[in-house]
C-alpha positions in Angstrom: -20.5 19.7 -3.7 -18.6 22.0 -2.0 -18.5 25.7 -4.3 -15.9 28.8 -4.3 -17.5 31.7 -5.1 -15.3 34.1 -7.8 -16.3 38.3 -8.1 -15.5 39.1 -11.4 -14.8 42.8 -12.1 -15.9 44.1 -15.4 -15.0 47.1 -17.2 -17.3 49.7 -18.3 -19.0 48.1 -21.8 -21.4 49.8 -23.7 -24.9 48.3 -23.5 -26.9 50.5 -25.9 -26.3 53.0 -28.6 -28.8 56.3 -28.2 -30.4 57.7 -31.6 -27.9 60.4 -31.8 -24.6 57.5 -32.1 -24.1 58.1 -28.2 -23.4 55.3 -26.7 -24.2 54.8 -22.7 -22.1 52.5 -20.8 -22.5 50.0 -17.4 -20.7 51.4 -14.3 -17.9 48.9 -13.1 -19.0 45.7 -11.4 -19.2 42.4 -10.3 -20.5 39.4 -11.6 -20.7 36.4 -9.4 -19.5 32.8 -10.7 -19.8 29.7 -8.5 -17.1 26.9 -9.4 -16.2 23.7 -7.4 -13.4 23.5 -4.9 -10.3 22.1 -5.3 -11.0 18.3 -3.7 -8.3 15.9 -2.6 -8.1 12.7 -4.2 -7.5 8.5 -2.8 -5.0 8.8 0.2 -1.4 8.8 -0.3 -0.2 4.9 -0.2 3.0 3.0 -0.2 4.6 0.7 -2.6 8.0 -0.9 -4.3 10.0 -0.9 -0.6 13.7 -2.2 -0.7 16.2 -1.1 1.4 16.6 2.6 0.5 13.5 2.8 -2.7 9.9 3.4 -1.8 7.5 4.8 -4.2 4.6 7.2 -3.0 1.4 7.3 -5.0 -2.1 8.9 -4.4 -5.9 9.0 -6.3 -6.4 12.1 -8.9 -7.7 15.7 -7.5 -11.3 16.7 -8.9 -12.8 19.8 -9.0 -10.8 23.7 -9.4 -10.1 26.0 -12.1 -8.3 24.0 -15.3 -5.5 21.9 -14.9 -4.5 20.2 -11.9 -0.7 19.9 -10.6 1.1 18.2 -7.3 3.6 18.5 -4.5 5.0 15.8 -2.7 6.5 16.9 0.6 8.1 15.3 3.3 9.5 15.4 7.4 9.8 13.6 10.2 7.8 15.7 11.7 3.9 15.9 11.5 3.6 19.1 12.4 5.1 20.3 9.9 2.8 19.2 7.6 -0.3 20.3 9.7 -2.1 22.6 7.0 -1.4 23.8 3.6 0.5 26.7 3.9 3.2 25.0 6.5 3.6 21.9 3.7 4.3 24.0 1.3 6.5 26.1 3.0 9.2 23.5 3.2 11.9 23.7 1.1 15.5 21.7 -0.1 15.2 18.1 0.6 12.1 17.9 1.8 10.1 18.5 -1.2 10.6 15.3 -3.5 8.7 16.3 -6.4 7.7 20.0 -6.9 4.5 21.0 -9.0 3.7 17.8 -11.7 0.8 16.0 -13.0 2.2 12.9 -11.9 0.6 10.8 -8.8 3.7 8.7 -8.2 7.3 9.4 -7.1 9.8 6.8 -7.0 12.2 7.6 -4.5 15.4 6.0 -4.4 17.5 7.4 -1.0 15.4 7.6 1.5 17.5 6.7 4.2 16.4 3.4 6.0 15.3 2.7 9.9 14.1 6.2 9.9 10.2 7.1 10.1 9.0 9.7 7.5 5.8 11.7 6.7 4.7 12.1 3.4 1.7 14.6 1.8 0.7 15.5 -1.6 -0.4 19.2 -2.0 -2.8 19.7 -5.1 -3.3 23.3 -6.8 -5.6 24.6 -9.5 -4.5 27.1 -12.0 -6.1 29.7 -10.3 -3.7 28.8 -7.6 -6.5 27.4 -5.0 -4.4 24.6 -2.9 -5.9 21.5 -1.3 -3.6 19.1 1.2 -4.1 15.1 1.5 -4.0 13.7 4.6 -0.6 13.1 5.2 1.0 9.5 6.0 4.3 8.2 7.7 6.2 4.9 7.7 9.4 3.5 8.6 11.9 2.7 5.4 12.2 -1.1 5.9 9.8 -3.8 7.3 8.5 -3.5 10.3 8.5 -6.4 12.9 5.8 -6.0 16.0 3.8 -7.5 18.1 -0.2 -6.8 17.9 -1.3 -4.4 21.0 -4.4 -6.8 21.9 -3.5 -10.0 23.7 -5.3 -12.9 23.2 -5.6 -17.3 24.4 -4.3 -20.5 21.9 -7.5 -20.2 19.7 -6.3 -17.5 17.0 -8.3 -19.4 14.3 -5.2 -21.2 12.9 -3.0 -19.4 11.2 -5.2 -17.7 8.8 -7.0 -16.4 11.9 -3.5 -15.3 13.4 -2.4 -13.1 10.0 -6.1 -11.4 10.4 -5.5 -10.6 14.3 -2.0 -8.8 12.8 -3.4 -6.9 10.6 -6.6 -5.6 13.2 -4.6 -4.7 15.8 -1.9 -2.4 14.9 0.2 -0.1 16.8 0.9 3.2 15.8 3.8 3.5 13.3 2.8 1.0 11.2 1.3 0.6 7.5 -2.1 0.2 7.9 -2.6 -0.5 4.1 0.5 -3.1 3.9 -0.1 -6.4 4.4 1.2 -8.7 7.5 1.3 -11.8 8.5 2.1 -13.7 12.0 5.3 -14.6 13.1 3.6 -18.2 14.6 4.5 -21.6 13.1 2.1 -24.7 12.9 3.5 -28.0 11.1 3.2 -29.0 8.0 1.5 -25.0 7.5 3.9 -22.0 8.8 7.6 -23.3 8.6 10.8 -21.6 8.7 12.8 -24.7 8.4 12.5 -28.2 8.2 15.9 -29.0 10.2 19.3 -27.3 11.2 20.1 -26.5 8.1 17.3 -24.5 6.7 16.7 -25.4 3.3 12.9 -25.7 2.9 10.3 -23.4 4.5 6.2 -23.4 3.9 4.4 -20.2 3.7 7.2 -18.6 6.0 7.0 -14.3 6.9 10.5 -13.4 7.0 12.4 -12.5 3.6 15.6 -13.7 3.2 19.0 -10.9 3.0 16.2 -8.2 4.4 16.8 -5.5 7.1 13.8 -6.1 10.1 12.9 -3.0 11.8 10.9 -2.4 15.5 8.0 0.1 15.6 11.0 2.6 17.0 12.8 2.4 13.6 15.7 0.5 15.6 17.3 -1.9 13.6 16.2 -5.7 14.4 18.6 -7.6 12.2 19.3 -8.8 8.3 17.8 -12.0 7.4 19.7 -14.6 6.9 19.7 -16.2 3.2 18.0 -19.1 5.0 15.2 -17.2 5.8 16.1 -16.8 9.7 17.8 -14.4 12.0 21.4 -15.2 12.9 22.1 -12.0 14.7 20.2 -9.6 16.4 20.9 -5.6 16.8 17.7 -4.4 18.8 15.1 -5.7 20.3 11.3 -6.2 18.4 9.7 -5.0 21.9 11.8 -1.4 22.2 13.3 -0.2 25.5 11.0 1.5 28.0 7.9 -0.1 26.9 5.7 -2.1 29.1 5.6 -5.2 27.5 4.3 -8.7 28.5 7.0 -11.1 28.7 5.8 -13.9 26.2 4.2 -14.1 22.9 2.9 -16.7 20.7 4.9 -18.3 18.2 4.8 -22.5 18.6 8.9 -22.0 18.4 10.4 -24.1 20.9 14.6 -23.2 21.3 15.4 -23.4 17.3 13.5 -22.5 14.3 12.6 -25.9 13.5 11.9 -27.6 16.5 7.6 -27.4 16.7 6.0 -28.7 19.1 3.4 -27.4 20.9 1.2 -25.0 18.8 -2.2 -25.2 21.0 -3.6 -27.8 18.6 -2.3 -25.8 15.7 -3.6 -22.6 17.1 -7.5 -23.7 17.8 -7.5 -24.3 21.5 -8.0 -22.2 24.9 -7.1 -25.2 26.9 -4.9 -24.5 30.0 -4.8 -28.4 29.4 -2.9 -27.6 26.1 0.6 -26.3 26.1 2.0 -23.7 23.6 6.0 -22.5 22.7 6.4 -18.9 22.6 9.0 -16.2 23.2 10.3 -15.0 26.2 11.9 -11.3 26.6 13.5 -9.0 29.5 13.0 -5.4 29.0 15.8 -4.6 27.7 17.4 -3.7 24.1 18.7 -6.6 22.0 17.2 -9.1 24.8 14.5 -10.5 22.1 15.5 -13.6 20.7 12.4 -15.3 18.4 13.4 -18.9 19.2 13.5 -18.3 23.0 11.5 -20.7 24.8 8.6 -20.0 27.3 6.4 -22.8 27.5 3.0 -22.4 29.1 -0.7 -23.2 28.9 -3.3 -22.1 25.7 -5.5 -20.4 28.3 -2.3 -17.6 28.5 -3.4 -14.4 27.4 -0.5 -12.8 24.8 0.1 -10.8 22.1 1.2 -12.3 18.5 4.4 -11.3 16.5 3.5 -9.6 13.6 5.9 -9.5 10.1 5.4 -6.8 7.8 5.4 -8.9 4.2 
């Protein structure tokens, strides 16, 4: 347990009364007292999204002197929330709840496509400060593809939705959960036919905003549960992407028909659907077809759920 040590200083008490009434008393000094330091609690986490609400939690403080109180700071800038002091120098918008005992803040304008920071400063009544580890996301699902690559056999789907969620890039929710943008039939659908009335255990959320790991602006689902329209591109500009990924899709949403034997073969003998791209903004098109063989090494999109 980690201790703060405290130097008392006393004033002059008498310690013993002489025979004639006289009392004699102590010189000033010091008394040491050991305590326990101010330790930060569970890390800050994210919960409640929707278009422009997100609500910021994190564990209880332990240790200090008496009551325990919190700060919730933000930028979009890490380094300005590098130590203690810097955190809780900020000022004017960018503190969302000053000193409370609370460990959750809804927030209800945080403006969306753009990627925050978020820590929680903890004091003692003493006035010894503590800072969490601080943690960014984008305001609005994130759509991305998985930085390892990998052949047809992803496990199924199930093994798919685990390979999103292990291989992350940076800029996303590591705590949220995810699932694969890949479709096998009668499993993953979006749609059953042209019109898209039915879907089975599908990833995207109908009337949602999509964002890329850039905080561009992908497009707003469709009430059918597709994309209509697209505004930006789910691989952003500059990036050295590969040009395909796995996703069974072949043209349309509904049209499945090659899925590497519903995503358990390496097979160059087996043939897969997936989604060809150009490097270039608002070139990404999900139901794009690039057929080739399960032995093709590519990444998988990924859906923030």
């Amino acid at each position: 347990m980690t201790l703060l040590r405290r130097v008392l200083t006393l004033a002059a008490i008498p310690l013993f009364t002489t025979m004639t009434g006289c009392s004699s008393s102590s010189p000033t000094g010091v008394i040491d007292e050991e305590s326990e330091a101010v330790v930060a609690g569970t890390a800050v986490s994210f919960s409640g999204l929707y278009d422009q609400e997100l609500t910021v939690s994190w564990g209880d403080a332990s240790g200090g002197s008496g009551d325990l109180e919190y700060k919730l700071v933000t930028s979009t800038q890490l380094t300005d929330l590098d130590t203690v002091d810097e955190a809780d120098a900020l000022t004017g918008a960018s503190v969302l709840m000053d000193w409370s005992s609370d460990t959750s803040v809804d927030l209800t304008t945080v403006t969306a496509g753009t990627y925050n920071y978020y820590a929680v400063i903890v004091r003692d009544e003493e006035g010894a400060k503590e800072l969490y580890t601080p943690k960014g996301r984008i305001q609005g699902k994130v759509i991305y593809k998985t930085v390892a690559e990998y052949n047809g056999n992803l496990g199924g789907i199930t093994g798919a939705d685990a390979k999103c969620a292990a291989s992350q890039p940076d800029g996303v929710d590591t705590t949220a959960t995810v699932r694969a943008f890949i479709v096998d039939d009668g499993v993953r659908e979006a749609c059953d036919d042209a019109t898209c009335a039915n879907s089975i255990d599908w990833v995207l959320t109908p009337n949602w905003d999509y964002f890329n790991i850039d905080g561009d602006k992908i497009g707003t689902v469709a009430a059918t549960g597709v994309f209509t329209a697209y505004s930006a591109a789910v691989y952003p500009t500059g990036t050295n992407w590969q040009d395909t990924a796995y996703t069974g899709l072949n043209g349309n949403y509904w049209d499945i028909t090659a899925t590497c034997n519903s995503w358990t073969s390496s097979s160059g003998a087996d043939s897969v659907s997936g989604v060809g791209h150009t490097p270039e903004a608002n070139s990404m098109q999900f139901t794009a077809n690039a057929n080739m063989g399960c032995d093709t090494i590519a990444p998988i999109i990924c859906v923030e759920q």
